[in-house]
C-alpha angles and dihedrals in degrees: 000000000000153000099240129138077256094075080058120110097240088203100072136110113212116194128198106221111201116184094215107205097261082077094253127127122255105205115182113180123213137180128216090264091062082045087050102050087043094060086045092057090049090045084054099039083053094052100051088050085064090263115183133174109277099025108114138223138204115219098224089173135113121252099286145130075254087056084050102051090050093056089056101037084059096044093052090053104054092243103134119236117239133213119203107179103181112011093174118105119209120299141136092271103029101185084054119095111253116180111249098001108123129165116257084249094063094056101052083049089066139155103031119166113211138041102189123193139150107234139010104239096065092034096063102025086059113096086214098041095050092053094051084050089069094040107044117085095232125004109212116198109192095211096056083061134079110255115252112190101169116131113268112191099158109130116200097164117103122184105262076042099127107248103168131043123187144123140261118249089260096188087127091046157335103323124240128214113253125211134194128190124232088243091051093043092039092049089043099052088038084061092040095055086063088079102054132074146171104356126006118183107205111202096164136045146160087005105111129051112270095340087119097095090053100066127348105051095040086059088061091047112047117122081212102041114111115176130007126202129208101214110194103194113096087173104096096217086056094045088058093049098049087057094045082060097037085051092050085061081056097254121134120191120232104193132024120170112194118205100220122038084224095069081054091069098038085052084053091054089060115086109238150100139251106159089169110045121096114217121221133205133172079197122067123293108236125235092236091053099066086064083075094052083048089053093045088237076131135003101232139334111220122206103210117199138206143087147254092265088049109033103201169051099323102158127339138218122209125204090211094057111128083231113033134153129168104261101031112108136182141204118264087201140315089285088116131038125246138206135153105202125217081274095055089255119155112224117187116207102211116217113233094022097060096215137115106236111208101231096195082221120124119219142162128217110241106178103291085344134096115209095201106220094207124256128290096199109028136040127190125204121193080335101307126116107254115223097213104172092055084053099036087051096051090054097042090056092056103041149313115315157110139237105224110200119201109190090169082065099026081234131136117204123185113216110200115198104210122061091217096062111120104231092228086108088060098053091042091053081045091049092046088039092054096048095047091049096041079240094304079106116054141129107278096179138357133178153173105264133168105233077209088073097051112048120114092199106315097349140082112242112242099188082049095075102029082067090051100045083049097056093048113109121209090329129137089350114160111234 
């Protein structure tokens, strides 16, 4: 099987939702037909550029119908689609654009061939765009090009054809480029539609890793879906109120995914109702999130997890479970194979590929549940890879503490273990924190503690004071 436009449901509507800056909604409707000839005139427009299987492209393109047919006219193709989460090197303002600075990451992913985009302006004004500019071998704009319609049904692209490029997190260690194959990723998003139904709003795509086949290509797929919307307001405060118009016309969204668990809370802090739409995270879901599905602000919020390595969905929490907590997970199907080693490991056995991948996850076997035990290796914060040892050396070499993370609250707390420490080092690990994270990584508490009253035997308790920096209240935040 294949990723081809013929996986797609060819009932349903997709809408571009533009947010003008009057503040109204600009809604333009399409059929598959519109999708269809779009992904011809990019075919062509590949081809022409001198496109052959194997080469790879960047989408350097706005959530749109335009974003969609790119993704197909490559994957029919057999040119390969490439994430690049974080193109910026190191410098002093890393979400600003610096000539020649690119991430580590960026680099393993070269040579890639195409940047495509639709039109210049956004192309150059985006920080992202413009550094991919630099990198990529050839940066195609659409519209700088003549139109060519004509229908375009070559297909170059065979199973074990590559459809999908990314890394791996490489906090541990140096990252490795990851690869999936059209029949893994076609067999897996046929599986995931199974999940979405009526109306699904997409505000994120192509931006993490493998997460693709979560969210954005089942909802093409999906025999139930009726309508997708491409929201373009990433600001919480618009995207609520995007929803408040779009209600108004009478349209309720089923289905919304955020990309960072952090634009969940903002969205929380929006009035507004949306009875029938289902949230999605690939972070964890919070405790003080369920009281809004009790209060039928939102139907359910649904935890997806997997990796990289595994794309997803491997397993699945639901706030409206009878029983839920915040780290307790359990399987969609037998899609995926799993197995808890003697460790407590998860190890995931992946269909098509035959192979069993490490996770570096932790988890222990409840019944049908799965209570997750955290990560040795790896820690994730609002969705972002942590880079613990940088932070934890530049507090050791100032004084005695300790960086408490607290991935059931996305939080980070520093502990210092003197009481005569100034807290300057704090708000200096906050400040370099903030500027490698682009603000998704900051301090959220610190205190005063004496180590004496946290140690379990020799060591110091971690859960300990997790549980104390949870139950402080408005103490030794940083502004």
């Amino acid at each position: 099987m294949l990723i081809t436009r013929e996986i797609i449901n060819k009932n349903i509507r997709f809408h571009n939702v533009h947010v003008t800056l009057d503040g109204k909604i600009d809604l333009r409707s399409f059929t598959y037909d519109d999708l269809s000839k779009m992904i011809d005139r990019y075919k062509n427009l590949l081809l022409a550029n001198g496109a052959k299987p194997g080469y790879s492209a960047v989408i350097g393109e706005q959530i749109s119908l335009s974003q969609t047919a790119f993704v197909f006219a490559c994957a029919e193709l057999g040119v390969n689609v490439t994430i690049i989460d974080q193109p910026h090197g190191k410098n002093p303002r890393p979400n600003m654009y610096v000539p020649g600075s690119i991430s580590t990451k960026l680099k393993l992913m070269l040579p890639i061939t195409y940047l495509l985009s639709v039109g210049r302006e956004y192309t150059v004004n985006n920080d992202k765009t413009r550094i991919l500019m630099d990198v990529c071998r050839r940066t195609i704009i659409a519209d700088e090009f003549t139109a060519d319609f004509t229908p375009n049904d070559k297909i170059l692209a065979k199973p074990d054809t590559i459809f999908l490029r990314c890394t791996s997190s490489g906090t541990t260690g140096t990252p490795k480029v990851l690869e999936h194959t059209h029949e893994f990723m076609s067999e897996l998003v046929k599986r995931n539609s199974k999940m979405f139904y009526g109306k699904m709003g997409v505000i994120a795509n192509l931006n993490h890793g493998s997460s693709p086949a979560t969210f954005f290509l089942p909802g093409l797929v999906a025999e139930n879906i009726t309508d997708l919307f491409h929201i373009q307001a990433l600001i919480p405060s618009k995207l609520s109120s995007t929803l408040t118009q779009l209600r108004e016309k009478d349209i309720h969204m089923n289905h919304i995914m955020f990309p960072y668990s952090t634009m969940i809370d903002e969205f929380f802090s929006y009035e507004g109702n949306n009875s029938e739409c289902i949230l999605y995270t690939l972070s964890v879901i919070k405790q003080e999130w369920v009281e809004h599905t009790k209060t039928k602000k939102i139907k359910d919020i649904v935890s997806i997890f997997g990796t990289n390595e595994t794309s997803g969905t491997v397993m699945i929490n639901q706030a409206t479970d009878h029983d839920f907590s915040e780290n307790t997970y359990k399987k969609l199907d037998d899609f995926y194979g799993i197995h808890i080693t003697e460790k407590n490991e998860l190890e995931v056995g992946m269909p098509i590929y035959n192979k069993m991948v490490p996770t570096g996850d932790a988890f222990a076997k409840h019944g049908d549940k799965f209570l997750h035990l955290g990560r040795s290796n790896l820690y994730r914060i609002n969705d972002l890879e942590l880079d613990l040892n940088k932070y934890t050396a530049m507090l050791k070499k100032e004084c005695r503490g300790d960086i408490i993370i607290d991935t059931n609250k996305n939080s980070i707390y520093i502990v210092l273990w003197d009481n005569n420490i100034n807290d300057r080092i704090v708000k200096d690990i906050d400040r370099v924190m903030r500027e490698d994270s682009g603000d998704l990584h900051f301090i959220s508490k610190y205190d005063y503690l004496a180590e004496s009253e946290f140690l379990t035997g020799v060591k110091v308790d971690r859960q300990l004071i997790r549980e104390h920096f949870r139950n402080m209240v408005n103490q030794n935040t940083l502004p």
